[in-house]
N, C-alpha and C positions, 0 to 999 in steps of 0.2 A: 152719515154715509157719504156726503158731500165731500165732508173733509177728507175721507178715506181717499176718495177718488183724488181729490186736487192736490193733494199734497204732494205723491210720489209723482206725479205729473210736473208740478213745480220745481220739485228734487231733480228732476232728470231735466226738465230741462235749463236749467240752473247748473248743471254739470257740463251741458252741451255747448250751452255757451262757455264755460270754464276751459274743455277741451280745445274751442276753437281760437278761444284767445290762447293759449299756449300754444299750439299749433302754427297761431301767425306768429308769435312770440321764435317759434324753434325756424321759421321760413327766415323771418327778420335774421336772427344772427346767421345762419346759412347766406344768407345775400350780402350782410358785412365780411365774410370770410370770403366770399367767391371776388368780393372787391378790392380786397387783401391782396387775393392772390392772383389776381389781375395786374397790379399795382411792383407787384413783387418780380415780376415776368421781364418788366422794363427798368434797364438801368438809366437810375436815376430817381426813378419815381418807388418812396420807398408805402410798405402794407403798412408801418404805422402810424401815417399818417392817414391815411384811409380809417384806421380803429380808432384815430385821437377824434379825427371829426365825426364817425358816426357811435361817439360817445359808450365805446369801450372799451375803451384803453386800460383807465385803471381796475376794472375789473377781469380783464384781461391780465394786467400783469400780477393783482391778487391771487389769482387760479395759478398761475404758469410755480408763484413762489410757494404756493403751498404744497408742491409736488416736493418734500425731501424727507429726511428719515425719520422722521417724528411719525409718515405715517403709519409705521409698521407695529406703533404702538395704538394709532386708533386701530389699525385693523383690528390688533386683540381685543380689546374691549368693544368696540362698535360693528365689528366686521365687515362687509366689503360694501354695503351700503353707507356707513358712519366715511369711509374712505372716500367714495365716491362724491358725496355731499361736502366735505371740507374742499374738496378738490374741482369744486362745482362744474363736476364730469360733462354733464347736459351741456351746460354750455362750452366747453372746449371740444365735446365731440363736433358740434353745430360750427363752431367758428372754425377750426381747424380740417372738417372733413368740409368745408365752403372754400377755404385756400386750396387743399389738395384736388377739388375736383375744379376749381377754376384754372390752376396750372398747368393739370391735364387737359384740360379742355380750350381753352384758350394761348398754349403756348405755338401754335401755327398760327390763330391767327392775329398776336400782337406781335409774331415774327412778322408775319403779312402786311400789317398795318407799317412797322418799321421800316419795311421795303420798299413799300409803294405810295405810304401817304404818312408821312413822317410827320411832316410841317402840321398835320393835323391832330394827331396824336398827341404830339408833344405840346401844340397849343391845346387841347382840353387839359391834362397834367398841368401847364404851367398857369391856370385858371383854377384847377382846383386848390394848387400849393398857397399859390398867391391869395385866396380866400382863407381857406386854412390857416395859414400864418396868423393873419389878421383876428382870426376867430382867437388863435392860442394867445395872442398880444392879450386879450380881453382875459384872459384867465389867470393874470398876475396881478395880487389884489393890491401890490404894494412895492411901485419903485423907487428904487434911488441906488444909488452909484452902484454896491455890488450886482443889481441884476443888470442896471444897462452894460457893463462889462461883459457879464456871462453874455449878454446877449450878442453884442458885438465880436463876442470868440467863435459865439456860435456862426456866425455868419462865416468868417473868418475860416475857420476851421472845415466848414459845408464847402466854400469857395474852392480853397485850397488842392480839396479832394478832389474838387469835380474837375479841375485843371491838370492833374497828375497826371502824366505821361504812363499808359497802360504797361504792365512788364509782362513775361509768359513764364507761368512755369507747367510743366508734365503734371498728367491727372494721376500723377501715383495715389496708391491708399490712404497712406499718412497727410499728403498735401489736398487732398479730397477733404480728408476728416476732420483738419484745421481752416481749412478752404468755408466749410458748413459753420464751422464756429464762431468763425468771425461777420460770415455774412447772415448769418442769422441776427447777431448781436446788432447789427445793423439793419436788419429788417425791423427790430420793433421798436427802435427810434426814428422819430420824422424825424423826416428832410433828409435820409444819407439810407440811399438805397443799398439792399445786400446785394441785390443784380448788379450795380456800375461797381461794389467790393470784388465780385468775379471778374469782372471786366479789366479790372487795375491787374489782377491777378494771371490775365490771360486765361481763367477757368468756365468764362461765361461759357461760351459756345460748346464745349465738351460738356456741360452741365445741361444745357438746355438739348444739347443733342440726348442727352441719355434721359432726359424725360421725354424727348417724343417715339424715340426706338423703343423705350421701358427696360433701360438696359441696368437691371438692377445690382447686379455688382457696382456699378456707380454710383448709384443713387441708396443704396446701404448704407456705404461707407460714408457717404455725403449727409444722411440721413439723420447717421449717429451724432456726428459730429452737431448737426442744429442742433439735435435734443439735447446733447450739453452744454452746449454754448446758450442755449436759450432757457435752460433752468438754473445756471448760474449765473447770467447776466441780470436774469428779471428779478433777483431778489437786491441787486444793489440797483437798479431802477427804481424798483418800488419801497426800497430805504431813503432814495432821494425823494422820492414826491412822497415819502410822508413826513421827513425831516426838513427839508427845505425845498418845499414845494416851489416858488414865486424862483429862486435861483432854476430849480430843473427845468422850471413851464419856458424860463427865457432865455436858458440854453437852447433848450428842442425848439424854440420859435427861430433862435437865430440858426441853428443846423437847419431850417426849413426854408426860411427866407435865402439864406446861403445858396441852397440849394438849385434857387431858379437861375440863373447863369449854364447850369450845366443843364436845365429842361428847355432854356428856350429854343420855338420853333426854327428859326431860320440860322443857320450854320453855314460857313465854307470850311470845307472839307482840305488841310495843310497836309495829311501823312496818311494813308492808310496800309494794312494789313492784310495777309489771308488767314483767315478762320480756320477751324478746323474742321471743314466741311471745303474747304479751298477755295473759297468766296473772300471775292476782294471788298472788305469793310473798313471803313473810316478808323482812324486810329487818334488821330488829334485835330482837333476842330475849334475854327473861331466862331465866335456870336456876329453875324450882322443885320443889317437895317432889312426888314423886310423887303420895302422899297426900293433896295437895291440888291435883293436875291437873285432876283430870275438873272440880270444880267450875271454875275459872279457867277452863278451854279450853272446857268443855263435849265434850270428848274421852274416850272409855276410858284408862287408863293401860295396860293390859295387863301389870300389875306383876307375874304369875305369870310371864306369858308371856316376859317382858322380862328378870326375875331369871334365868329359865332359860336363857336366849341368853345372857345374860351368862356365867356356870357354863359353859355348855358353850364357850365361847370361851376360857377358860383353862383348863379341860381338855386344848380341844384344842392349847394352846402347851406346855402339860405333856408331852402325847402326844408332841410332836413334838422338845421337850427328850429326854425318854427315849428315842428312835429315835434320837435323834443321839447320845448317849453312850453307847450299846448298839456303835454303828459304830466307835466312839475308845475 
C-alpha cells in the first residue's frame, strides 16, 4: 500500500522537476535571443556573436540548415511533428521569438543609449567583443600558416568595412528585400554586424524607423528577404564548420577582433548626415584617445564609467564560460 502511495507521488514529482528544468531551459534560450536582438539593434555589434559566446551557434545554424525541401518528405512520412523535431522548432521559436521581442522592445532604448551615452554602450560591446574574440582564439585546435592567414583576412576584412564611407540608397521593395539578405547574412557571423551593413547602405534609419512606427509594408518586405538570406547562407556556414572548422573558427575570430576599431568608445565626429527622421548623425568618424576626448568633442569621456562596462562585460563572458563548463 506504501508503494501505491509513494510511487505516483515520486512519478509527479520527478516530472515537476522535468517541467522546471525545461522551463529554465526555454527562459535560457529566450534571454540568448533577446541578447541577440539587442546586439543586432546596434551597428556594429553583430547577434552572432552574442549566440557564439552563449554557446549556440552551432546549433543555431544546424536548425536554420535543416529548414529546405527534404522536409516535405518527412512531413509525408512523420507529419508535422517528425518536421518540427528535425527542425528543432522549440528552440528557434525560443531563440528567435527572444530576438524579435528584444528588437521590439528595446529599439528606443539603444536608439536612447546611442544618443545620450554612447561612450558607454560602445565600451560594454567593445568589452564583450574583445573577450569573445579571445574566447573563439581558444576554439582552434590547430594552427599554422593557413589559419593565421584566414585570421588576418578576417581582421582585415572586419577593418575594412567598418571604415567604409556609408552610401544611401531609397527603401524601395526590391532594395528592402536584398537590403534584409544581406544583412541578415551578416547578422549571424561575429564580428560584422547586419545594423552597421544598413548603415553602409543608408537603410539603417528607415529600417529602425519602421520597426518602431510597426510599419509593416517595410518590414514584410524586409522580413522576406532575412528569411532567405538566412536559410541559404546558414547552410554554407554550417558546411564550413563542419569541413573546416579551425580555418572558419579563425576567420570569424578575425571578423570579430577586426571589428573593435569600428566599436571603440571614443570617436571624433569628421562628416556627418541627416537621417531620415532629419536628425543630424555622424557619417564618418575617427577613433581617439579617451584622454583626449572631452577636449576634441567637447563631450565627458565617462572613462570610469566606460572602463567599468567594459570589466563587467568580460566578467560577464567569464561567468557564462564557467556555467557552461560546470554543465560538461
Amino acid at each position: 500500500m506504501a508503494d501505491g502511495i509513494e510511487c505516483p507521488f515520486l512519478f509527479n514529482l520527478c516530472s515537476k522537476g522535468q517541467n522546471m528544468s525545461n522551463y529554465s531551459s526555454y527562459f535560457a534560450l529566450i534571454a540568448r535571443g533577446m541578447a541577440m536582438g539587442a546586439a543586432d539593434v546596434v551597428p556594429g555589434v553583430s547577434g552572432g556573436t552574442i549566440a557564439f559566446i552563449t554557446g549556440i551557434y552551432d546549433r543555431l545554424l544546424n536548425a536554420l540548415k535543416s529548414v529546405n525541401p527534404s522536409l516535405l518528405k518527412v512531413l509525408g512520412d512523420e507529419g508535422v511533428a517528425g518536421v518540427w523535431q528535425r527542425i528543432d522548432g522549440t528552440f528557434l521559436v525560443c531563440v528567435f521569438g527572444g530576438v524579435l521581442t528584444s528588437i521590439l522592445s528595446f529599439a528606443h532604448v539603444i536608439t536612447w543609449f546611442l544618443a545620450t551615452y554612447p561612450e558607454m554602450l560602445w565600451a560594454f560591446f567593445f568589452g564583450l567583443i574583445l573577450v569573445s574574440g579571445l574566447h573563439m582564439i581558444r576554439q582552434v585546435h590547430h594552427w599554422h600558416a593557413a589559419t593565421i592567414i584566414t585570421l588576418i583576412a578576417g581582421i582585415v576584412i572586419a577593418y575594412a568595412v567598418g571604415v567604409l564611407t556609408p552610401t544611401s540608397l531609397e527603401p524601395e521593395p526590391v532594395t528592402l528585400f536584398f537590403a534584409g539578405s544581406i544583412a541578415i547574412c551578416a547578422m549571424i557571423l561575429p564580428g560584422i554586424s547586419g545594423s552597421f551593413i544598413l548603415l553602409m547602405m543608408g537603410l539603417y534609419g528607415p529600417v529602425i524607423d519602421a520597426v518602431k512606427s510597426l510599419n509593416f509594408s517595410v518590414l514584410i518586405v524586409f522580413g522576406l528577404g532575412c528569411i532567405g538570406g538566412l536559410l541559404s547562407f546558414s547552410h554554407v556556414l554550417s558546411w564550413l564548420l563542419k569541413k573546416h572548422r579551425d580555418l572558419a573558427i579563425s576567420l570569424l575570430t578575425g571578423l570579430m577582433l577586426g571589428a573593435l576599431g569600428k566599436v571603440w568608445p571614443w570617436k571624433e565626429t569628421l562628416e556627418t548626415r541627416v537621417n531620415s527622421s532629419g536628425e543630424l548623425v555622424p557619417l564618418i568618424q575617427a577613433n581617439v584617445s579617451p584622454m583626449n576626448y572631452q577636449g576634441i568633442t567637447g563631450q565627458p569621456a565617462y572613462l570610469v564609467e566606460s572602463i567599468g562596462l567594459m570589466i563587467f562585460a568580460i566578467a560577464l563572458v567569464a561567468m557564462i564560460e564557467w556555467v557552461d563548463s560546470k554543465k560538461h
